[in-house]
BAZALO-410060 format. One record per residue (C-alpha): residue number from 0; residue in one letter; x, y, z. Coordinates in steps of 0.5 Angstrom, whole numbers. Layout:
REM residues N
(NUM; "a"; (X; Y; Z))
...
This chain:
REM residues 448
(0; "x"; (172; 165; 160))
(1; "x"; (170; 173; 158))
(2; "x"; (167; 173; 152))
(3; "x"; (169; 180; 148))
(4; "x"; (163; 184; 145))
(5; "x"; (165; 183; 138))
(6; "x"; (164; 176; 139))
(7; "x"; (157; 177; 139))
(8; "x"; (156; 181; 133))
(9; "x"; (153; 179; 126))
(10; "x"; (152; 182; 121))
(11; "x"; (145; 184; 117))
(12; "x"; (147; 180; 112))
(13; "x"; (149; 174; 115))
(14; "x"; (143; 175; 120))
(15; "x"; (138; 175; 115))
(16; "x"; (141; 169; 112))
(17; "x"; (140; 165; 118))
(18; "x"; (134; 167; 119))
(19; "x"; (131; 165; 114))
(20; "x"; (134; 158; 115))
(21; "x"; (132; 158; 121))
(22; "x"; (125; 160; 120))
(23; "x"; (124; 153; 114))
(24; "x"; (127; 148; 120))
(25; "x"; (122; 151; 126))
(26; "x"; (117; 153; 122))
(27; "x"; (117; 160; 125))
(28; "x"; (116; 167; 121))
(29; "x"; (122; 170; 117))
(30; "x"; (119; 176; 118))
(31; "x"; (118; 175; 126))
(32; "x"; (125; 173; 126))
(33; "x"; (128; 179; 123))
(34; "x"; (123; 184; 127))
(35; "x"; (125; 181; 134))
(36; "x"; (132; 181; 132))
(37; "x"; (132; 189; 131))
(38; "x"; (128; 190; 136))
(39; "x"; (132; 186; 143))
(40; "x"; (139; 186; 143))
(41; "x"; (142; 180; 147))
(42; "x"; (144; 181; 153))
(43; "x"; (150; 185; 155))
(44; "x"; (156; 181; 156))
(45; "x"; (158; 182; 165))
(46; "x"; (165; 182; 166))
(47; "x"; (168; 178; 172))
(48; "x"; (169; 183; 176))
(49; "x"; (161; 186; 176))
(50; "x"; (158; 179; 175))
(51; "x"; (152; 179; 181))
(52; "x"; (152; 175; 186))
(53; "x"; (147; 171; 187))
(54; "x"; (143; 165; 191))
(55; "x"; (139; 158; 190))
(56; "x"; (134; 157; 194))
(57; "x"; (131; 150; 193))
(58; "x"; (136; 145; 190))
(59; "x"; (132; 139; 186))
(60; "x"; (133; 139; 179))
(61; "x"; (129; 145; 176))
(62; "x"; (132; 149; 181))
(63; "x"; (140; 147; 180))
(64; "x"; (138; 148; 172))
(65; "x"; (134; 155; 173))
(66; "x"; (142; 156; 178))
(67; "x"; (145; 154; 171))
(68; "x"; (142; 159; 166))
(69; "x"; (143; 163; 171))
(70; "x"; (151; 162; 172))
(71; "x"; (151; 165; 166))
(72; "x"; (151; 172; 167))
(73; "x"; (153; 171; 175))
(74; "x"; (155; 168; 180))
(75; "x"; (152; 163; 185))
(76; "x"; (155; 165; 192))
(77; "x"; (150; 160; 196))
(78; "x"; (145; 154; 196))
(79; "x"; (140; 153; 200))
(80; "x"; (134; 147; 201))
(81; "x"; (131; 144; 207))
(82; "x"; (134; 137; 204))
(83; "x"; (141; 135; 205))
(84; "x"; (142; 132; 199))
(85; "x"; (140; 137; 194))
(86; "x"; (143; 142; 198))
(87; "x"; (149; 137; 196))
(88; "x"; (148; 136; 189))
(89; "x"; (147; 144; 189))
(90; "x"; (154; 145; 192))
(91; "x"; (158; 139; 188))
(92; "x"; (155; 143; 182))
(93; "x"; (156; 150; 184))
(94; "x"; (162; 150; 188))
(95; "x"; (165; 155; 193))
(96; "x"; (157; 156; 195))
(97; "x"; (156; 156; 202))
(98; "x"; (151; 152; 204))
(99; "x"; (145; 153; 208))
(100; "x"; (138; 150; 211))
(101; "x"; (134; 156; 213))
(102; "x"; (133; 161; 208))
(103; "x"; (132; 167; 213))
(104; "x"; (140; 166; 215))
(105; "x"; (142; 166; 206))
(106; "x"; (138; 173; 206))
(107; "x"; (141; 176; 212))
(108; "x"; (148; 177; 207))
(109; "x"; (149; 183; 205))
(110; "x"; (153; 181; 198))
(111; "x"; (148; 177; 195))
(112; "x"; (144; 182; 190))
(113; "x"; (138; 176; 187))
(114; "x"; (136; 169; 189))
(115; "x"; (134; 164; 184))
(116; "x"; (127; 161; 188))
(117; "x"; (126; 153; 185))
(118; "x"; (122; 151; 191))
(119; "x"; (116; 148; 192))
(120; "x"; (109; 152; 190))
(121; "x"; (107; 153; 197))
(122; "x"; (114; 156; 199))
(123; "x"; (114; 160; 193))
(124; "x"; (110; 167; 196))
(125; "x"; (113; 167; 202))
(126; "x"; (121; 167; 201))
(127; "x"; (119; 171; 195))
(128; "x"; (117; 176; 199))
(129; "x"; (122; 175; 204))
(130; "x"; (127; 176; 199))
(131; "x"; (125; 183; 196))
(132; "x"; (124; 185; 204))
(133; "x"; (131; 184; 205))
(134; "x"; (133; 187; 198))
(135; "x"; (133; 182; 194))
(136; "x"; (131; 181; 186))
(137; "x"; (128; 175; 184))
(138; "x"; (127; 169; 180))
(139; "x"; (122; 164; 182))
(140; "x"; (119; 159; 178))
(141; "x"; (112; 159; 177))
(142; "x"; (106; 158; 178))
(143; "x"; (108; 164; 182))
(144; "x"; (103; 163; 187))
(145; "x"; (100; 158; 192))
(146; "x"; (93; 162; 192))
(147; "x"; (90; 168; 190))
(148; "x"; (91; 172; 196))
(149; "x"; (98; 171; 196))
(150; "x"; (98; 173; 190))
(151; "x"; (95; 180; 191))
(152; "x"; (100; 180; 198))
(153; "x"; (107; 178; 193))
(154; "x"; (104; 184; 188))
(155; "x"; (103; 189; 194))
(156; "x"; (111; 187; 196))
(157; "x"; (114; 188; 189))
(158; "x"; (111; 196; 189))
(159; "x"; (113; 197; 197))
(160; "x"; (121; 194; 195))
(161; "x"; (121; 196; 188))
(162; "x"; (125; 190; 187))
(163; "x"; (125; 186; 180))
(164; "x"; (121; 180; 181))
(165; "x"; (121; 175; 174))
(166; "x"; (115; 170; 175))
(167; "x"; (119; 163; 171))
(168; "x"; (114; 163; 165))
(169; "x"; (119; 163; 160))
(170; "x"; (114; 161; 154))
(171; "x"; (114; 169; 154))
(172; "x"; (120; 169; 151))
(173; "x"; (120; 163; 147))
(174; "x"; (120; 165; 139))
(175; "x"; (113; 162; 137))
(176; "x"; (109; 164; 142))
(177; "x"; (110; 172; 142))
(178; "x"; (108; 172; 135))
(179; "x"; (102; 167; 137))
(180; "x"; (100; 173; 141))
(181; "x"; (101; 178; 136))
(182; "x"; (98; 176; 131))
(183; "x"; (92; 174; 135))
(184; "x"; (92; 182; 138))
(185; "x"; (93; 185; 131))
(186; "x"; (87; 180; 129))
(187; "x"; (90; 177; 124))
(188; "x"; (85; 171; 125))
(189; "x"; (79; 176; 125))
(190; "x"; (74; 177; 131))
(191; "x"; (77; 172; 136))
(192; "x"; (71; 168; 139))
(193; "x"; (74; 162; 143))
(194; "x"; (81; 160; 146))
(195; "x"; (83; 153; 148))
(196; "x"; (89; 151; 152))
(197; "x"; (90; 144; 152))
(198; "x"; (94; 141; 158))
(199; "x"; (97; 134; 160))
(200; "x"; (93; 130; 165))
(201; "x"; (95; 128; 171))
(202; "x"; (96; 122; 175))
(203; "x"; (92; 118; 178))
(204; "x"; (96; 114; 183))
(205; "x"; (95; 112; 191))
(206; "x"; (93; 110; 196))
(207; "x"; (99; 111; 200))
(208; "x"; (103; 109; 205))
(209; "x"; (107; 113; 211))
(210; "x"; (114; 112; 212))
(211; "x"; (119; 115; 216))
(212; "x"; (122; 120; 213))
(213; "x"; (129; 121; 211))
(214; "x"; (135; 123; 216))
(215; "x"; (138; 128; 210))
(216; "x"; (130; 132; 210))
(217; "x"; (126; 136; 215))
(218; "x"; (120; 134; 213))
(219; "x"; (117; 139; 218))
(220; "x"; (121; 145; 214))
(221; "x"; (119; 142; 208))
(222; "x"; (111; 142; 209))
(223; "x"; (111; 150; 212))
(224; "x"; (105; 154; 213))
(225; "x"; (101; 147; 210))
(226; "x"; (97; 142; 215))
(227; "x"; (103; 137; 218))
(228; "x"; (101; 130; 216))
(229; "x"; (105; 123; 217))
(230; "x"; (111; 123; 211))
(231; "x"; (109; 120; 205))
(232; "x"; (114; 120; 200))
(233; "x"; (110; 121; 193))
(234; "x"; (108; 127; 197))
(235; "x"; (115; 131; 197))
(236; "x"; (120; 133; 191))
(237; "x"; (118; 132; 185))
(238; "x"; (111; 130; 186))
(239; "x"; (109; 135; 191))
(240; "x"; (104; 138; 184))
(241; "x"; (100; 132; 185))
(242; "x"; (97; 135; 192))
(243; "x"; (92; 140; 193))
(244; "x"; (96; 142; 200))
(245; "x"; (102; 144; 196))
(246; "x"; (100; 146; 189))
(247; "x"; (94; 145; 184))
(248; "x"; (96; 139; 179))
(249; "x"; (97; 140; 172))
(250; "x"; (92; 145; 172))
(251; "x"; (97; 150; 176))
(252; "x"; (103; 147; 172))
(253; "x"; (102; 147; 165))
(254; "x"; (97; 151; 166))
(255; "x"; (101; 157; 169))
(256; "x"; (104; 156; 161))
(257; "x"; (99; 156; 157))
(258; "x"; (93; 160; 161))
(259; "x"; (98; 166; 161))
(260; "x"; (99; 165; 153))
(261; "x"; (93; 165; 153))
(262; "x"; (91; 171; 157))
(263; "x"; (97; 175; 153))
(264; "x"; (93; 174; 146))
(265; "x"; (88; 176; 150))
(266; "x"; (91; 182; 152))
(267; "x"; (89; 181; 159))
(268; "x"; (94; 179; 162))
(269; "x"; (93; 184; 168))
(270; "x"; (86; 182; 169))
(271; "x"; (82; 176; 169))
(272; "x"; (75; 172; 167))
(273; "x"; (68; 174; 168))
(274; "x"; (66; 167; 170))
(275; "x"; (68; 160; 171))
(276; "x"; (66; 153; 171))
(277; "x"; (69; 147; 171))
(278; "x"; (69; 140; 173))
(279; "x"; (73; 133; 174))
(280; "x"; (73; 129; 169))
(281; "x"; (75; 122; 173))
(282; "x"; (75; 120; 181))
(283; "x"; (81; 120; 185))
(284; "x"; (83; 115; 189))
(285; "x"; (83; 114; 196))
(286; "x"; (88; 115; 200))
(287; "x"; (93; 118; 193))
(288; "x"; (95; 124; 190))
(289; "x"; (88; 129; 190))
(290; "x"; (89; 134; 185))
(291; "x"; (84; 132; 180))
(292; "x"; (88; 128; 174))
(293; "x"; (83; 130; 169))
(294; "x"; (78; 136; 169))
(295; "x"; (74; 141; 164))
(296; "x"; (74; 148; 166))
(297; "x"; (70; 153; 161))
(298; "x"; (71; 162; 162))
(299; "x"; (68; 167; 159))
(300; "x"; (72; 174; 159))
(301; "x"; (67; 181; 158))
(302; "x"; (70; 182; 151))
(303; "x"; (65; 175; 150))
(304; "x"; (72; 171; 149))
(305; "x"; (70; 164; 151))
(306; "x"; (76; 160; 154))
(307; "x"; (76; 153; 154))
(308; "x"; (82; 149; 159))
(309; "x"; (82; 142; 158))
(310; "x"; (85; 136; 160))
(311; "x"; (88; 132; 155))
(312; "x"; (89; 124; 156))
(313; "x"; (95; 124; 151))
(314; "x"; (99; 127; 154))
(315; "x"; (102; 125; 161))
(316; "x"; (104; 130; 166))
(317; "x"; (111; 132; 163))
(318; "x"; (108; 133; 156))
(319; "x"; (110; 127; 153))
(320; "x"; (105; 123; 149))
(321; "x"; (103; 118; 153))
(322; "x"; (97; 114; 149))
(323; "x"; (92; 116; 143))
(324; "x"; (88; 122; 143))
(325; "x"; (81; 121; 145))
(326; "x"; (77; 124; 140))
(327; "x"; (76; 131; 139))
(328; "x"; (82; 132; 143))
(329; "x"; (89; 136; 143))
(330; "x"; (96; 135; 144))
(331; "x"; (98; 141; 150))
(332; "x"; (98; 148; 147))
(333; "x"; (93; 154; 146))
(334; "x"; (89; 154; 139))
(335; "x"; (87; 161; 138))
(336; "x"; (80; 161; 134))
(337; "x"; (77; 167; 130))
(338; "x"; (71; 169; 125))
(339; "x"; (78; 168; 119))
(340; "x"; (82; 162; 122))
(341; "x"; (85; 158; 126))
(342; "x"; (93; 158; 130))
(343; "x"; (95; 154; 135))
(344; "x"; (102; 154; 139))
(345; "x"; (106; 150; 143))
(346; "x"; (113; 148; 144))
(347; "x"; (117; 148; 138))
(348; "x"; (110; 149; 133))
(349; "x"; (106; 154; 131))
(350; "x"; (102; 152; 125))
(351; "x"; (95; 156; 122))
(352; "x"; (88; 154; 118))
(353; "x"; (92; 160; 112))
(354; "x"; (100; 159; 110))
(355; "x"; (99; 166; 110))
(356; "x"; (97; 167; 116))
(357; "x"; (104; 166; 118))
(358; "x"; (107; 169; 112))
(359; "x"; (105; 176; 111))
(360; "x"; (108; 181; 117))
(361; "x"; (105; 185; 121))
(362; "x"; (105; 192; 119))
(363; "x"; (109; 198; 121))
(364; "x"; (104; 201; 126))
(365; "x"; (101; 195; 129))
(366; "x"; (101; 192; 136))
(367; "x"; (107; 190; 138))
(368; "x"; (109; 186; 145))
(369; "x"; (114; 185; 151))
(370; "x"; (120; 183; 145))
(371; "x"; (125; 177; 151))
(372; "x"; (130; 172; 147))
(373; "x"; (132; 170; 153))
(374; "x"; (128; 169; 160))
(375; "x"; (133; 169; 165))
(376; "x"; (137; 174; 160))
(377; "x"; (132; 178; 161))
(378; "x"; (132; 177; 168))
(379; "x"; (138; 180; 169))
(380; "x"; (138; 185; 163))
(381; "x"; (132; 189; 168))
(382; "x"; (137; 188; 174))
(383; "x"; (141; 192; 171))
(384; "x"; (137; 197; 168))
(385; "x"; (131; 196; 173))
(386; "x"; (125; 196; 168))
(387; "x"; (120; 191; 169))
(388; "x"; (122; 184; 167))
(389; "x"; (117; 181; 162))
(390; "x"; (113; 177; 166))
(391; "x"; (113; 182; 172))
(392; "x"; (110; 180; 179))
(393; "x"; (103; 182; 177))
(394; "x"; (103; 178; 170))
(395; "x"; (104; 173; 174))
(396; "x"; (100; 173; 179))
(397; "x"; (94; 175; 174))
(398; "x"; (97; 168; 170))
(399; "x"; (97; 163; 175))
(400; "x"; (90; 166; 178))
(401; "x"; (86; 164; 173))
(402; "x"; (89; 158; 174))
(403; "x"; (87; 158; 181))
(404; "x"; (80; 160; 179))
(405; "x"; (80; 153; 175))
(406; "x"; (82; 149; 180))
(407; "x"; (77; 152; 186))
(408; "x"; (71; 152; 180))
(409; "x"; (73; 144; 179))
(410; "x"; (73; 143; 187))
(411; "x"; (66; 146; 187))
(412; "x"; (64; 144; 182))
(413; "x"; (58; 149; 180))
(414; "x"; (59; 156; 176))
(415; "x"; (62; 162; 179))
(416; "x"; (62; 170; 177))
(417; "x"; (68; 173; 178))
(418; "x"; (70; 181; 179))
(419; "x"; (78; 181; 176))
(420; "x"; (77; 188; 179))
(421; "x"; (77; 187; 186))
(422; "x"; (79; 180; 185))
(423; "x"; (73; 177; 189))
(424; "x"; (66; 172; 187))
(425; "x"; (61; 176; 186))
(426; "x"; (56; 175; 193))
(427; "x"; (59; 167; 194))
(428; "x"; (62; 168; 200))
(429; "x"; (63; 160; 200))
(430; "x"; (68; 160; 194))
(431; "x"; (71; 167; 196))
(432; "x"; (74; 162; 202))
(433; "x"; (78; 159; 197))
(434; "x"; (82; 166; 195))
(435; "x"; (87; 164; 201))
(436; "x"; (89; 158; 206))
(437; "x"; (90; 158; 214))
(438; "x"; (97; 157; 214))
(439; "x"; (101; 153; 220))
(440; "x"; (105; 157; 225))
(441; "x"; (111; 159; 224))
(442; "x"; (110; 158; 217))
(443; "x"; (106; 165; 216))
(444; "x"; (107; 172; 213))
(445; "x"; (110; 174; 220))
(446; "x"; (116; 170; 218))
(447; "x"; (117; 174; 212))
């Protein structure tokens, strides 16, 4: 069904109205609302005859529901994954779209303008290059990258091509973490001295034993540029966060939310720390996923900002409650602390040491952010226009490098100087091997 324009019209009356109710059952600002609604219009309605044409690439669940907000304001056109059955799912769902196994042969077709990337992350970077070689806009999801020099190639890509890229980091376009940020940055709680981002602990599951891997999966495809080992089915789809190969844990997966929030309210979500940190707070089990499940890693930014990640035992991966806090704990999100108060943020919550704090607007000359309603709207908005999306290819490799910093300072286990500049350690050659990965052939850079 096509939607007139007068269908997405409201008065500001109404508007108000609505604002103010909505405001009481969400606990966030009026004055926020009302701001955000003069600021960003809502996407424009595409008719059917100028929808882009788009692909999914990597069809587990995350991928087919990005597809389906996506659906929105295109059409998809084809699907792609290294496991039949997925590909299967994807096609049931999006029917008409043509099927594929092998990314390169989808990116060879001329009328397909965006593809949507649910891979998994080690797959992230070099589709996501290959896409924007081949004229492609982007949709991936985060954490954007597998290290951090894919990151620097990712953003050296995204300049050559001039493609859009969205990193999928929607909290940016969530109603309770931009005014978070804009408070902080227009200092409301006074100096700011110290962030903390409280992230779900991981797993901690094994050991594990190999199996023959389905008929319906390549799994030599779907381990790429990593070491190729024997199938282990807690190695592959959803799971595959939980291994250093493929990813960082919940460290770059939670993290590559809250650690780019907190970045934002910094206002350094183009650089990085100074120094950081860390160390594992458990030992995993032999023969069992090894991205560390519980960890501390302590920042510290030039501006004197401390930051402070941590593992919280009461949330498990997903972010649901799981058990009682220990003490001292937090529930997952970003708590911002200045010399005049507190205010933490987090999915459907944002709440301060001061009413007020959260009251009283910001006034007519401050700081205002990035204003997104909509992230895949936003997406599709910049396809049109051409403008940088809101988490733009080197926001979000600037996010998920700080969490790539954590995860190399826990491995490590000793402190490290960071120059966010040259995106380099300062004279440790030992932790500057960390940046990238030896990747398997034929999965390299060559093939994107």
């Amino acid at each position: 069904m096509i939607m007139s324009s007068s269908s997405f019209t409201i008065s500001r009356r109404r508007f108000l109205k609505s604002s103010v109710a909505i405001a009481a059952g969400s606990e966030v600002p009026a004055w926020f609302l009302q701001k955000s609604r003069s600021q960003a219009a809502p996407a424009r309605p595409l008719s059917a005859n100028d929808k882009p044409h788009i692909a999914l690439i990597g069809c587990g669940g995350q991928g087919r529901y990005d597809a389906t907000l996506a659906a929105k304001f295109a059409t998809v056109v084809a699907v792609c994954d290294v496991d039949a059955k997925h590909s299967e799912a994807a096609y049931k769902q999006f029917g008409g779209a043509k099927v594929y196994k092998d990314f390169r042969k989808l990116l060879e077709r001329d009328d397909i303008h965006a593809i949507i990337n649910g891979t998994p992350d080690h797959w992230h970077t070099l589709i996501n290059v290959a896409a924007m070689r081949a004229g492609k806009d982007v949709y991936s999801e985060k954490p954007l990258t597998l290290t951090i020099d894919e990151g620097k190639r990712l953003v050296a890509a995204a300049r050559e091509t001039r493609r859009i890229l969205q990193t999928g980091s929607q909290q940016r376009s969530d109603s309770r973490f931009r005014p978070a940020c804009e408070l902080v940055r227009n200092t409301r709680l006074g100096r700011l001295k110290h962030i903390i981002t409280s992230l779900p602990a991981g797993p901690r599951k094994g050991p594990f034993s190999p199996a023959p891997p389905p008929p319906e999966l390549d799994w030599d495809f779907w381990q790429g540029q990593t070491p190729s080992v024997p199938y282990v089915r807690e190695r592959c789809h959803g799971s595959f966060r939980y291994w250093w190969e493929y990813s960082g844990g919940t460290m770059t997966d939670w993290g590559a939310h809250h650690n780019d929030i907190a970045l934002w309210g910094l206002g350094l979500e183009r650089s990085g720390p100074a120094t950081v940190e860390g160390k594992p707070l458990v030992e995993m089990i032999p023969g069992g996923v090894t991205a560390s499940a519980e960890y501390r890693v302590e920042y510290s930014s030039a501006n004197g900002v401390a930051h402070s990640c941590q593992s919280t035992s009461s949330n498990g991966p997903d972010g649901s409650p799981r058990g009682t806090p220990r003490p001292g704990e937090m529930p997952h999100g970003v708590r911002f602390e200045g010399t005049d108060g507190w205010l933490f943020v987090t999915r459907g919550k944002i709440e301060a040491s001061k009413p007020d704090l959260l009251t009283e607007p910001l006034g007519a000359n401050s700081v205002r952010l990035y204003v997104s309603d909509n992230h895949m709207g936003n997406f599709f908005d910049c396809i049109r226009s051409r403008k940088p999306p809101i988490c733009d290819p080197e926001i979000g490799h600037r996010s998920v490098s700080v969490c790539h910093l954590g995860v190399i300072a826990i491995r490590l286990g000793r402190k490290l100087h960071w120059d966010p500049e040259r995106e380099q350690f300062d004279k440790d050659p030992e932790a500057n091997r960390w940046l990238a990965r030896e990747q398997r052939k034929p999965w390299t850079y060559d093939m994107a």
